[in-house]
N, C-alpha and C positions, 0 to 999 in steps of 0.2 A: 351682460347687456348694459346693466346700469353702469357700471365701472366706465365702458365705451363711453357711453351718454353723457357721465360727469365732464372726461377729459373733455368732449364736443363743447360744452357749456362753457368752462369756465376757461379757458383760452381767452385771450380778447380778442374780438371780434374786428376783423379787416375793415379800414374804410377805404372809397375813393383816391382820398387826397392827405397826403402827410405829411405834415410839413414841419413839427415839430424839432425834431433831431436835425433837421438840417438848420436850423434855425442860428444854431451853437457851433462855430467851427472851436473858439478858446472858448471856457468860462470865464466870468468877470475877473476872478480871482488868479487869471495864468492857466489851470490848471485844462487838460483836455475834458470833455466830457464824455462819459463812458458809452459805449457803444448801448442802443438799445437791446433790451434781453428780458427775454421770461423764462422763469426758471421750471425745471421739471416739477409736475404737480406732485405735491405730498399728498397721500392719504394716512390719513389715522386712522391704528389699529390699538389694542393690548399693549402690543409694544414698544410703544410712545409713553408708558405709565411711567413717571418718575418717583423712585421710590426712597429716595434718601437727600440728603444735601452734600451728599458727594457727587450729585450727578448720575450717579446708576439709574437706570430703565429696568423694568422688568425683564429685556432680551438678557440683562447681566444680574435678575436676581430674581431667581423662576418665584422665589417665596413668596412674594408681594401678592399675586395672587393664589386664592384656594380653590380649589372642587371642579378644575380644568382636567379633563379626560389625562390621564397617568401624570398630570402634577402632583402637586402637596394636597396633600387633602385636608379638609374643614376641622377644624377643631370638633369635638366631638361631643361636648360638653350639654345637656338637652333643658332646653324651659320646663320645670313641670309645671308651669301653668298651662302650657302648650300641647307638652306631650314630645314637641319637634325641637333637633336643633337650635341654638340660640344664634349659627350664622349656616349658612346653605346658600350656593346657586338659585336665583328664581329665574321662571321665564313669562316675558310679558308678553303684552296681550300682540304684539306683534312675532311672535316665537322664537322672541332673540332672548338668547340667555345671557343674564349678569352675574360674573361675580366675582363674592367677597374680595375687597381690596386691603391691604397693610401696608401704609406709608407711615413717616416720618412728620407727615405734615397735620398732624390729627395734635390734639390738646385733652388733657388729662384735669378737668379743673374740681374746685372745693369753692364751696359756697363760705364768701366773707376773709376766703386767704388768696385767692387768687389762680392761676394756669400754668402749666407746663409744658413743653413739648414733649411728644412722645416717642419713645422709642422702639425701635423692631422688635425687640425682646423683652418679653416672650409675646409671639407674635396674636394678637384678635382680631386682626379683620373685621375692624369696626368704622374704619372709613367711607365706607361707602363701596357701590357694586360697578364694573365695567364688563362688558363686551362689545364681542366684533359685529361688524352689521355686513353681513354678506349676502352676494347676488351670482347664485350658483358656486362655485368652489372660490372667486375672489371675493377679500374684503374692502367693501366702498367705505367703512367709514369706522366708528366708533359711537356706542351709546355708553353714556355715564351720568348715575342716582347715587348722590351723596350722603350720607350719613347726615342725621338733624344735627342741627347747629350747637354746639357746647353754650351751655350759656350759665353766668355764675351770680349769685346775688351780692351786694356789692352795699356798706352806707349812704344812703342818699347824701351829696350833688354828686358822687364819687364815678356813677356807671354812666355808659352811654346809653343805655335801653331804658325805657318807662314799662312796667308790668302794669298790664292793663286783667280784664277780668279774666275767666276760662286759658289763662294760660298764653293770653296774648299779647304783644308787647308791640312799643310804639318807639322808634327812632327820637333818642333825647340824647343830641350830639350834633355840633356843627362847627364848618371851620370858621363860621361869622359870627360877630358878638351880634350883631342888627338880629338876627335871623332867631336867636338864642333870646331876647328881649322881647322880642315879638311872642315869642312862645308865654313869658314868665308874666309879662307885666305890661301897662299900657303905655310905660314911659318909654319914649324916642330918643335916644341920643343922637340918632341924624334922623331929623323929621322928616315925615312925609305923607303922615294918614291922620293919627292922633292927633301930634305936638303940628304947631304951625308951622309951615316950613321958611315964611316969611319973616320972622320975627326969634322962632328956637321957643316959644312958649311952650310949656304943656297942655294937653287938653284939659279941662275937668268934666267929668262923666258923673252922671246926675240921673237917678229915678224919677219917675214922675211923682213920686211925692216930695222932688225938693230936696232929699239926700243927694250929699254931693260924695265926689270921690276922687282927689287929686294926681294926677297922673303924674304931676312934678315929686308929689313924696313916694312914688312908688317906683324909683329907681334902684334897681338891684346893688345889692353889695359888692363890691371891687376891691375890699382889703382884703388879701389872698395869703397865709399863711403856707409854706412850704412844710406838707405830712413830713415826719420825722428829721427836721433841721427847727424846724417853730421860728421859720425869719421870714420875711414878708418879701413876697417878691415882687420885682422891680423891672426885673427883664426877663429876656429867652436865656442867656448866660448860666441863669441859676439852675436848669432844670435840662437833662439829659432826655434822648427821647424817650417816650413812654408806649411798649409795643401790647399793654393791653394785658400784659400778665402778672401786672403787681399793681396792690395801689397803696402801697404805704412809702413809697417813696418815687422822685419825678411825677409828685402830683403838687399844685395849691389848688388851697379851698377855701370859700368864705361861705358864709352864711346859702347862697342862693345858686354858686355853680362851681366848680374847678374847674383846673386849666391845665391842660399835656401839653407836651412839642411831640408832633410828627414826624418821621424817618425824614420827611422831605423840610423839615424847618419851620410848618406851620401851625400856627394856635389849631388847640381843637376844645372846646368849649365844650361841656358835659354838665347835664341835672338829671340823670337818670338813678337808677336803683339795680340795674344790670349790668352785664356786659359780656358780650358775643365773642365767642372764639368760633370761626367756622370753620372744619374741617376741609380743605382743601382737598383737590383730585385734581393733580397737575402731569400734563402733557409737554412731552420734548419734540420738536421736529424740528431734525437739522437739514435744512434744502440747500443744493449746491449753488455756488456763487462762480463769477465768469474765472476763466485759470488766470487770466494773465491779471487781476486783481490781486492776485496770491503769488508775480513775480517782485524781486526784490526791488526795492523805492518806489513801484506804484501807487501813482497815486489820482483817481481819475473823478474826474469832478459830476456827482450825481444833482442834476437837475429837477428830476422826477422820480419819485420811486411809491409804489402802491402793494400793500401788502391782502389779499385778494385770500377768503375764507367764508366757505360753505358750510354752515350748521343751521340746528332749528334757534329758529327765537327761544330763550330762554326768558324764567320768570326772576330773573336776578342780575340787576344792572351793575355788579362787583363782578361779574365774570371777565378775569381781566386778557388780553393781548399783549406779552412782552417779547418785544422785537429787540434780539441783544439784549434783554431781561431791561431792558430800560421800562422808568413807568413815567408818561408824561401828562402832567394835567395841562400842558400847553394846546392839547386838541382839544377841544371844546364840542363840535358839533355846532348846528344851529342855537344863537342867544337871543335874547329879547331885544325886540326892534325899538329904535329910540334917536331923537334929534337932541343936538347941543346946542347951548347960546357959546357968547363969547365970552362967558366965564368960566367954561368949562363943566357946568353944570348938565346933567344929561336927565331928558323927559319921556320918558313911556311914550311911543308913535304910536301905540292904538290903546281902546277898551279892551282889555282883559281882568283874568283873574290870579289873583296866588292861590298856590295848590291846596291852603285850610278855604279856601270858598270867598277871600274878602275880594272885594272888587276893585282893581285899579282903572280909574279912568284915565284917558288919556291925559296926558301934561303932569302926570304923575313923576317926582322925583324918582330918581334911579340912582342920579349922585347928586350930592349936595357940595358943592367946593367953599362956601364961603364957608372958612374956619370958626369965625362965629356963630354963626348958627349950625352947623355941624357937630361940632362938640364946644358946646359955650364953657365959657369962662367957669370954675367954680363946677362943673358938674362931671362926676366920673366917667369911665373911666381918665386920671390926667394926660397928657399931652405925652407923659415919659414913659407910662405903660400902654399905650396901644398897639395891642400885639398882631394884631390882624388888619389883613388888606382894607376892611369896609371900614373901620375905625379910621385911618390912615389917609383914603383916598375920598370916605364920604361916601360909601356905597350903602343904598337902602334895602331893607327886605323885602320890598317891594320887586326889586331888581334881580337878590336871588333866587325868589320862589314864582314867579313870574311862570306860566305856565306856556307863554308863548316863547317857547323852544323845542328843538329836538334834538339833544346830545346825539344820536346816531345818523345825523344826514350833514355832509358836505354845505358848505356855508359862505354866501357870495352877497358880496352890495354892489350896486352899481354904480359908477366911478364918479359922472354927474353928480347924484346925489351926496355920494359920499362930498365931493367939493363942496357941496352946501351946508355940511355937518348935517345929514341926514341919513342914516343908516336903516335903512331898511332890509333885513337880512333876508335873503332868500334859499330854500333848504333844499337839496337835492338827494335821491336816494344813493346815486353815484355818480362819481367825476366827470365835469366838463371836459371835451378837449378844449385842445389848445384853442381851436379854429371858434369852436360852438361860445369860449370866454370872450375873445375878441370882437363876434359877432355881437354878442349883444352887451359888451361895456360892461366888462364885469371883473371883480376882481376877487380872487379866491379870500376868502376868513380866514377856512380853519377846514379840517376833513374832520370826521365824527371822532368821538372819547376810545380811547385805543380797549376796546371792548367787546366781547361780543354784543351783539345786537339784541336788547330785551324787551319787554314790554312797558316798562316804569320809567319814569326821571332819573329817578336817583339823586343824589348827593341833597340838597338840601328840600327835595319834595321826593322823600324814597319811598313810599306806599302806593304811589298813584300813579296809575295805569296814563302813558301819553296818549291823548285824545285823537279821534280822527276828523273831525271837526275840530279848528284851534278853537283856542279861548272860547271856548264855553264851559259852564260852569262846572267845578267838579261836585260831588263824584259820577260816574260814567256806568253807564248800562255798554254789558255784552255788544249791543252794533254799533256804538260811540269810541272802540277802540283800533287803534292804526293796524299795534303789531301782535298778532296772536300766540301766545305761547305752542312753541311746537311745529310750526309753521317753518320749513325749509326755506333759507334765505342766503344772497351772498351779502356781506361784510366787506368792505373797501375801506382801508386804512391808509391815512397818509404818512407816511413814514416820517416825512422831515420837517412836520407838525413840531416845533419848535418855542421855546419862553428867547427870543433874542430882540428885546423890545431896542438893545441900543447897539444893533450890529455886530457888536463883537464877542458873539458867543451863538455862534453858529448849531445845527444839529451834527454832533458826531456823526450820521450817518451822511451826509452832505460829500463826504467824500471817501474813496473805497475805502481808504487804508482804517476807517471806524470801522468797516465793516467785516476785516478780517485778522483784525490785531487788538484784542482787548486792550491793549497798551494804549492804545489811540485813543480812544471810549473812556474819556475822565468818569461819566455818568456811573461808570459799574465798576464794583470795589471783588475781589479775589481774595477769595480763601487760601493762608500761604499754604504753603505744605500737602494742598489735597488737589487733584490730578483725576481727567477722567479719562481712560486708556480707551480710545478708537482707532481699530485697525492697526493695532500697535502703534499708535503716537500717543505721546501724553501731551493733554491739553488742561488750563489754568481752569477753574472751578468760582462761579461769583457764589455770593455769600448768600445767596435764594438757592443755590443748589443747580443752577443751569451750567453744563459745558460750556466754555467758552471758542467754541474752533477758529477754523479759517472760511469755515463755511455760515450760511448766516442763519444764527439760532435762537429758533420762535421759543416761549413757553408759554402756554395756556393752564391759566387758573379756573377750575370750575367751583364755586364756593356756593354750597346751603341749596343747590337744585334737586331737592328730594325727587323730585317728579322727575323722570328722566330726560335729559337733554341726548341732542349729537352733533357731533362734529364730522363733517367729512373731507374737507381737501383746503389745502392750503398752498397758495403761490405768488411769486413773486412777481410785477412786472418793474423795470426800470428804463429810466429815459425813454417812454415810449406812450405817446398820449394818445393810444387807438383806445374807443370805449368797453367799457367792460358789460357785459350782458347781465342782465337780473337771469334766477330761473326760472324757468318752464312749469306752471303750476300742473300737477298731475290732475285735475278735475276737469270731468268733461260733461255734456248731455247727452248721452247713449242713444236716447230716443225719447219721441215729443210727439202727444198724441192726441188731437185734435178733431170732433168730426168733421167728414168733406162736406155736409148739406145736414142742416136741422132748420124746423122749421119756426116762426114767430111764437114768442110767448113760454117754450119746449125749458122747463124748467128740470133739474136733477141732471144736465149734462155734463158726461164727463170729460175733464180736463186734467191729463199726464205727463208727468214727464221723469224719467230716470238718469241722475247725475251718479255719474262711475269716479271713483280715483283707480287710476289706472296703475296696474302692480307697480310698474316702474318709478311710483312714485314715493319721495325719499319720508315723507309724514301725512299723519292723516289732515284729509284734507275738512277745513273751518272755509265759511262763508254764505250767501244767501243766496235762493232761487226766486226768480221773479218770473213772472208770467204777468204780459198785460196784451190783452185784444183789444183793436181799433178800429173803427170806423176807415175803410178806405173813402169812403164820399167826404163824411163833415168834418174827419179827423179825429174825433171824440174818442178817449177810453171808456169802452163797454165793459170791461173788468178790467178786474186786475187780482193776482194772487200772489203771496209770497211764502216761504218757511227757510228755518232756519236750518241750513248745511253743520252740522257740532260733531267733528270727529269721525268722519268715514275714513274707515282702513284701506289701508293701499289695497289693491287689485278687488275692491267691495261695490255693488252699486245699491242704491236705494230708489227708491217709487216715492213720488209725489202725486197724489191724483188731491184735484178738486171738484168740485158741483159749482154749475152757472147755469141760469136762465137766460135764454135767448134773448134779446130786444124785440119788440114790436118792430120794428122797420126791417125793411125788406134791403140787403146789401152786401157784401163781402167784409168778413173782418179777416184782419192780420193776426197774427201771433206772432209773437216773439217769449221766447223762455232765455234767459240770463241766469250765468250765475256770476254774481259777483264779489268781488276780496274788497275791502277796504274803500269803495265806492266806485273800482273800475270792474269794466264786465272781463270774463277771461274765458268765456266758454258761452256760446249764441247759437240757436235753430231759432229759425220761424218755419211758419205755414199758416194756412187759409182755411179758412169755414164759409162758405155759401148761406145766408140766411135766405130764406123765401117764405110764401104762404103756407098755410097748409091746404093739402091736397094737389100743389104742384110739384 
């Protein structure tokens, strides 16, 4: 039944009037545009585990997993602090069984030398656990529990992590120097909070007894010596990228931080005394693409394309989407809203806050353009070493850690304002159409960060939870957060979310022939000589380990989700702008028990009500119950009651009763019981109570 129910949901939903595809007889560019299509839904299972960088899945390497009824069986090896096995099958509290995994993508590390990757042999199954999520003999989906994260100690500025007390660590890594100075020191290189933003002075910060403290002498060190060459470096030229498994060479370092290049070309800025290798648990699903995309010299021009994926919220905003293994920071999600002058200068459009608690008012610098007071004359880093965008363009840390965004919602200004230099982003959970954009003067941003959907920021505010209320202050209490971990959700991804700021560098997927010839695909590099045989064809191999076919191929990163996550269905739509459906939350109100007649004054009445998650649903169900009576004459609430919903199991119900005293007046009250998710109701009963005298 579930399996049925999925396919029902995530289809897109028919409208009235369509008017999109007819819209395009040529594309701009000549080319035709491709018929609209949705592709047959994927479900993950096991069989989707990728277990080497040659592309193999578990269907081609039974060993990857252990302690599966006549597989391989578990290494045998026992904890005697335990008594038990050091790896085994568990089953969770939902009765689904995990287990043990062995991949390629796991890291072998030593404290103060650095990582390695690992390999199959001899195999431990210390990756992390998977199983299938079944609903009577089919499986709807897949759940997977990662192995803790490798993590290695490392010389301070040298790691990305800061070790904090009890064994817990704080994110010291970023791709902004702004962001990175903010953390170390009170000096500003592009002013906006401390240093004046008028003038590029520093602050001085001063006790009330008159000690002072100059923020102009407290700019960090910039002469960067390159580990194991001893020459100072000047540019990105000097230094290869650095993937985090050595640090005695592709690093500098001065007194206060070091400096890597990332796979993608970008500084990455580091003070920490760690550094994280997470065990990866990566997924393959190859979904079929139209045939005549796969005839010779086609080539058809995609307009639209949404990549459409059912899992729980997870607690880890690195769990990545790669569509063709491509990984794009071009998708953004919702950014910080903000007005520009005519210098080019951009200001914070409302009050809020950055993710450490500091307050940005509005008309808050975001960028600074005038080069003088951006990076003045005489103060580091120089003009020849600015390795990052915010050094570069004048962007403030204000602007990165801004807390009014949400990397997983679709992202639109209104065209008006935008003409004004007035950007006020507005965040949706999923795609406009065509019709609902034009209607109200809107023009698409960006679709959310090619990721699953999690509960945190990430990237330069990764501890804290995105709020349900914006901009307020952090940190956040349990009913101040949007998305809950666990929590059954769909994912909409814009595919042709794209960096072509000056036209002429289009998204590979823009047109079919990226989508079925790696050859087209500059973005992704092939491993020569290694081939992954399906259905007897050999097909090219990228250097992440994903098949390259004809058909179009996903891989899912699950990285550091100890707590178990799932994934269930993944699909395609193309050139086709009908809306896509959230789901169907499993929570309901069974029953809601109110009396018909009590009389004035009638104190210790009871007040019930039973919220079920119904079997069918994909996680337990989070949220609150409210109950509030009314006055049908004056309007007034006469009570009111609430508790919190934390984790009911699918097909489980629970009891709510409360106690209330009747009013003194004589009148009919209402009831209503609610439960609500994230401040909408999703499940309502009322009924009515008779008050009267006593003895009537």
């Amino acid at each position: 039944m579930m399996n049925t129910l999925l396919k029902r949901i995530y289809a897109p939903t028919p409208v009235a009037l369509l008017v999109y595809c007819s819209l395009f007889s040529v594309a701009s560019n000549g080319q035709e545009p491709a018929a609209a299509y949705t592709s047959p839904l994927h479900t993950f299972s096991m069989g989707d585990l990728l277990v080497d960088f040659k592309g193999r899945t578990f269907t081609q390497d039974s060993a990857a997993i252990c302690g599966l009824p006549g597989g391989v069986s578990c290494p045998n090896a026992i904890d005697p602090a335990t008594g038990q096995p050091y790896v085994y099958p568990i089953v969770d509290k939902q009765s689904i069984t995990l287990y043990p995994v062995d991949t390629e993508f796991g890291f072998e590390v030593v404290d103060f030398l650095g990582a390695e990757g690992k390999e199959l042999s001899p195999r431990d199954y210390l990756e992390g656990y998977i199983g299938n999520i079944t609903e009577g003999d089919e499986i709807v989906g897949v759940k997977i529990s990662n192995a803790e994260t490798d993590t290695y100690k490392v010389k301070p500025p040298l790691g990305t992590w800061c070790q904090g007390l009890g064994g817990t660590s704080v994110k010291c890594s970023s791709e902004h120097y702004t962001v990175m100075e903010h953390s170390l020191t009170c000096h500003e290189t592009v002013p906006y909070m401390h240093a004046n933003p008028d003038n590029g002075e520093q602050a001085v910060l001063t006790f009330s007894s008159g000690e002072e403290s100059l923020c102009k002498e407290a700019g960090l060190d910039d002469e960067h010596v390159i580990v194991g060459l001893g020459t100072s470096l000047e540019d990105f030229s000097q230094l290869e990228p650095n993937d985090n498994l050595r640090v005695d060479q592709d690093i500098a370092v001065s007194s206060d931080y070091s400096i890597t290049v990332k796979d993608d070309g970008k500084a990455l800025y580091r003070w920490g005394g760690l550094i994280k290798r997470p065990n990866d648990i990566r997924l393959y699903a190859r979904i079929p693409l139209p045939q005549e995309w796969k005839e010779p010299g086609a080539d058809y021009a995609i307009e639209s394309a949404k990549l459409v994926v059912t899992h729980w919220i997870t607690n880890n905003p690195n769990d990545q989407l790669r569509p063709e293994d491509l990984e794009n920071e071009a998708a953004t999600g919702r950014k910080p809203s903000y007005w520009e002058d005519i210098d080019g200068n951009r200001f914070s459009a409302k009050n809020c806050f950055e993710g450490d608690g500091d307050f940005i008012e509005e008309n808050t610098y975001f960028r600074h353009q005038n080069s003088s007071y951006a990076i003045p004359t005489g103060v580091a880093p120089p003009a020849d070493s600015r390795l990052s965008k915010d050094l570069i363009d004048g962007y403030t840390n204000a602007y990165y850690t801004s807390i009014d965004r949400d990397p997983f919602q679709w992202s639109y200004v209104n065209i008006a304002e935008e003409a004004a230099k007035r950007y006020n982003f507005l965040g949706f959970e999923h795609p406009l159409t065509a019709e609902e954009v034009a209607q109200q003067g809107l023009r698409l941003v960006s679709g959310p960060r090619w990721r699953l959907r999690a509960n945190k920021f990430g990237q330069d505010i990764p501890g804290l939870e995105i709020p349900l209320a914006e901009c307020t202050v952090p940190p956040y209490t349990h009913d101040n957060i949007r998305y809950e971990v666990g929590t059954p959700v769909t994912t909409v991804i814009n595919l042709l979310d794209w960096d072509d700021i000056d036209g002429t560098s289009p998204s590979p997927l823009a047109s079919s022939r990226g989508w079925v010839e790696v050859a087209n695909n500059l973005a992704v590099e092939v491993q020569p000589g290694v081939v992954s045989i399906q259905d007897g064809i050999e097909y090219p191999v990228s250097t992440n380990g994903l098949p390259m076919t004809e058909d179009f191929d996903l891989a899912v990163y699950i990285k550091g989700d100890r707590k178990p996550t799932a994934l269930f269905t993944a699909q395609l739509v193309i050139n086709d702008e009908r809306p896509i459906e959230a789901l169907p939350d499993g929570l309901s109100i069974s029953a809601f028990k109110v009396p018909e007649k009590v009389s004035t004054y009638k104190d210790n009445v009871l007040i019930a009500a039973t919220v079920t998650n119904e079997d069918t649903a994909l996680a337990s169900g989070y949220g609150e119950l409210v109950i509030v009576g009314t006055s049908e004459e004056s309007g007034e609430v006469v009570a009111q009651f609430s508790a919190s919903i934390d984790g009911l199991d699918p097909g489980s119900k629970q009891l709510y009763d409360f106690r209330w005293t009747s009013p003194g007046e004589r009148g009919l009250i209402i009831w209503t019981a609610s439960v609500l998710q994230e401040g909408e109701v999703i499940a309502e009963l009322s009924d009515v109570t008779l008050v009267r005298s006593k003895g009537q």
